[in-house]
N, C-alpha and C positions, 0 to 999 in steps of 0.2 A: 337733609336728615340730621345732620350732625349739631344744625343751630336750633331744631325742634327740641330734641333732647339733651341738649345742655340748658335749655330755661332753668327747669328746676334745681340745677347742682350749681348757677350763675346767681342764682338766689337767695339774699341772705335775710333769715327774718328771724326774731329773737323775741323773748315775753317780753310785752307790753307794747309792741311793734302796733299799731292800727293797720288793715289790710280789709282790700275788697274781694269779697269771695266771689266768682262765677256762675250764675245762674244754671245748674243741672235739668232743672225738672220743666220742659217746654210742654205746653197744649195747649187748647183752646183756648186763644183770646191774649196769649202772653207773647205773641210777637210781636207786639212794639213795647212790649214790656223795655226797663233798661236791663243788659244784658250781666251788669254785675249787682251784687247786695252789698251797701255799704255803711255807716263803719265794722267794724269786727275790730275786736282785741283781741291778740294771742295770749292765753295763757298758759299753755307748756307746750313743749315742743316733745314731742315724740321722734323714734324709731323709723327708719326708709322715709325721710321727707312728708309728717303726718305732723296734724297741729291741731291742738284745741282750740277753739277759738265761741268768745260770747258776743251779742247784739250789743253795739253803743247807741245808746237813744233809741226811739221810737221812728220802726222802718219796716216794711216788708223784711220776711225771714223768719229763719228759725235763732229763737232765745241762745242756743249753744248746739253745735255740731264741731265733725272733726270733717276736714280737710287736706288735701294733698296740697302739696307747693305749686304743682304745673294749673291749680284750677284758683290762685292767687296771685293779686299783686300789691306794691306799698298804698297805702290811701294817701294822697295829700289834702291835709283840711285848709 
């Protein structure tokens, strides 16, 4: 229990950081989709572990959403 919920607080992400956001929305036909959207750029960092973040390049996804820290991770390009 205690390694689940330290992800988020063990995670340091800051503007301009690159990050793969986690696939939320599963149905028909997206399971072998890949399981994260990638690149994103952070551009502010909000309140309780919340992140803006916009699409780099042409990819599956949404252009800008926000995000929680436990549903991200670094991108390495």
């Amino acid at each position: 229990m205690q390694k689940r919920t330290s992800k988020p607080y063990s995670l340091r992400i800051e503007n301009g950081d690159l990050v793969a956001i986690q696939r939320t929305r599963f149905g028909a036909g997206l399971k072998l989709r890949p399981k994260f959207l990638v690149p994103y750029k952070v551009t502010k960092v909000n309140s309780k572990d919340r992140y803006e973040v916009v699409k780099v390049g042409q990819h599956e996804g949404p252009n800008s959403t926000t995000t929680s820290a436990d549903l991200m991770k670094h991108f390495n390009a």
